[in-house]
C-alpha positions in Angstrom: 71.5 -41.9 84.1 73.9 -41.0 87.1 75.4 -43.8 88.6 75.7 -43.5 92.5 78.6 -43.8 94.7 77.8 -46.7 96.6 77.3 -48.6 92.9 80.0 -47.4 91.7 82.2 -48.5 94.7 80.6 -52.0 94.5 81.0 -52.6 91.1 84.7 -51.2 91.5 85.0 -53.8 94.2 83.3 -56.8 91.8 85.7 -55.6 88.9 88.7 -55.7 90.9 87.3 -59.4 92.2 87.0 -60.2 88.4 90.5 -59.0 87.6 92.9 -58.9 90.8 95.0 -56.8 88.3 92.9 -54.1 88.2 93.2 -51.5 90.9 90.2 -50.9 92.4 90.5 -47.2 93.0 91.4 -46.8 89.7 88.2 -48.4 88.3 86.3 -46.6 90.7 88.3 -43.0 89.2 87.2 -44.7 85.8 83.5 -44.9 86.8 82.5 -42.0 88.4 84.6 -39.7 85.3 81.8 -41.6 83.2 79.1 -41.8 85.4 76.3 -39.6 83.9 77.4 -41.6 80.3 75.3 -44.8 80.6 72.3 -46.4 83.0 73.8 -48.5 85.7 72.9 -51.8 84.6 74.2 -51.2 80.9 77.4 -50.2 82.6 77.8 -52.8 84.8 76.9 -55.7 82.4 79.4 -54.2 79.6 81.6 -54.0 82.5 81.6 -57.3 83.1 81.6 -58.9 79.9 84.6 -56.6 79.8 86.5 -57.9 83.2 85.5 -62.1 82.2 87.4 -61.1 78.5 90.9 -62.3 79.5 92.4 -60.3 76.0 91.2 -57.0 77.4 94.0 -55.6 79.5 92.2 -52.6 81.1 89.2 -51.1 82.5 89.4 -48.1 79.9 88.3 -50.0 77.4 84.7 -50.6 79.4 83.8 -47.1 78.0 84.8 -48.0 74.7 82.4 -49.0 71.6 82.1 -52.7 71.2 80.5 -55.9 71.3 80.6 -55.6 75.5 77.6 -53.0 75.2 75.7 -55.0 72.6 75.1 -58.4 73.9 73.6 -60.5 72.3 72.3 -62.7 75.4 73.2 -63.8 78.3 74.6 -67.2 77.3 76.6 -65.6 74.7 78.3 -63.3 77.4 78.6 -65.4 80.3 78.1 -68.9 79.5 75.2 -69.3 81.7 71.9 -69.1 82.3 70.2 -66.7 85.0 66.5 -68.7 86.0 64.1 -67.4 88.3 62.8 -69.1 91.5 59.8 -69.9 89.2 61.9 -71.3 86.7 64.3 -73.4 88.4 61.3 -74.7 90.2 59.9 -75.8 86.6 62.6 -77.6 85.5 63.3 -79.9 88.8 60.0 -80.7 88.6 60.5 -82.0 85.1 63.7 -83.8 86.3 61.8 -85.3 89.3 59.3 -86.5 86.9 61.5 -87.6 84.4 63.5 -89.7 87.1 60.3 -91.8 88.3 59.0 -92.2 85.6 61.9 -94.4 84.7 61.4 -96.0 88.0 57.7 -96.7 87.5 58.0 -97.6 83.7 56.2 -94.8 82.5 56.7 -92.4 79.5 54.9 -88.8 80.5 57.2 -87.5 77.2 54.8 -89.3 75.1 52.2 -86.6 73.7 49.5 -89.6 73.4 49.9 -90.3 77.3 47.7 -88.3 79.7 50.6 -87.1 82.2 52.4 -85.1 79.3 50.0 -82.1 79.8 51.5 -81.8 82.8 55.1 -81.8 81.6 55.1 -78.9 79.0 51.9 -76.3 80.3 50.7 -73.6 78.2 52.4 -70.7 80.1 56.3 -72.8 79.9 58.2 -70.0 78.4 61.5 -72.4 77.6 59.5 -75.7 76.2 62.5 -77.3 75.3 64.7 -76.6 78.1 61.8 -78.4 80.2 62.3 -81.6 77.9 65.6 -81.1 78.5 65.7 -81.8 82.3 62.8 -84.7 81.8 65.2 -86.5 79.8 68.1 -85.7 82.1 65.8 -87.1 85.2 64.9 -90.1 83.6 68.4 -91.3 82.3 69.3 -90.8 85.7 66.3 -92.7 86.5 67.2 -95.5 84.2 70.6 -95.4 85.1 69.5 -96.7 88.6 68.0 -99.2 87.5 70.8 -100.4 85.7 73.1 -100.6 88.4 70.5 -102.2 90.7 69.7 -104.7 88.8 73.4 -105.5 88.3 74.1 -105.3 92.0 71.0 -108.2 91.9 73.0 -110.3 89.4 76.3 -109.9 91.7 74.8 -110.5 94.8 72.9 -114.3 92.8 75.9 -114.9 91.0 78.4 -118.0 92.3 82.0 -116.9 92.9 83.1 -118.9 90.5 80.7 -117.0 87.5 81.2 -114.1 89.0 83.1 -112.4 86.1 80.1 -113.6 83.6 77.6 -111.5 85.4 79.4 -108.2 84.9 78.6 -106.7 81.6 
């Protein structure tokens, strides 16, 4: 359960990046007093959700019972979402298919049509979050289109109906 020096001086350092009010050798005092207390990554998530909590005015209160030892996931703590290689992988590829199939007319989201096996695959973890980023590449896909085809209509129109072909 020991926390080394050279974690304790980097999370110090993150801490005081955090919160430029927060004297880093003072964390750092503040850490190693409590370093046999708690596993370093308990400690430095808590200490974190800690630092990113602008009402919480000092590093004591890392060691403190609360909500910052107990959370409840990462998006409730930090507003994002951590992915893996793998998974950020996943989900362009479900952009980039979402974006041409707008371009090619298709509709892979469609459980009937052969190409949505290949959108959500047995072993996806976060089905919905893949749906997610198909629908966000194909209304950029769509949105494309739209502005090409109103750059055709400008480009045939005659200057005199040229405010007509604008939507």
């Amino acid at each position: 359960m020991t926390i080394t020096e050279p974690q304790a001086r980097a999370l110090a350092e993150l801490l005081h990046q955090l919160r430029p009010e927060w004297v880093t050798t003072s964390i750092l005092t503040l850490l190693w007093e409590h370093r046999n207390e708690h596993p370093f990554p308990e400690l430095s998530t808590a200490a974190v959700t800690v630092a990113n909590d602008s009402t919480k005015r000092t590093p004591g209160i890392i060691f403190m019972d609360g909500p910052h030892w107990h959370p409840q996931s990462p998006k409730a703590t930090t507003g994002q979402q951590f992915l893996t290689a793998a998974e950020k992988s996943r989900l362009q590829g479900a952009q980039l298919m979402g974006y041409y199939s707008a371009k090619d007319g298709t509709d892979p989201s469609n459980p009937s049509d052969p190409m949505f096996q290949h959108l959500i695959t047995p072993g996806d973890l976060d089905p919905a979050a893949t749906l997610e980023a198909f629908r966000q590449g194909r209304a950029r896909g769509l949105w494309e289109i739209q502005q090409q085809q109103g750059q055709r209509a400008i480009a045939a129109a005659d200057p005199d109906t040229l405010e007509e072909a604008q939507p």
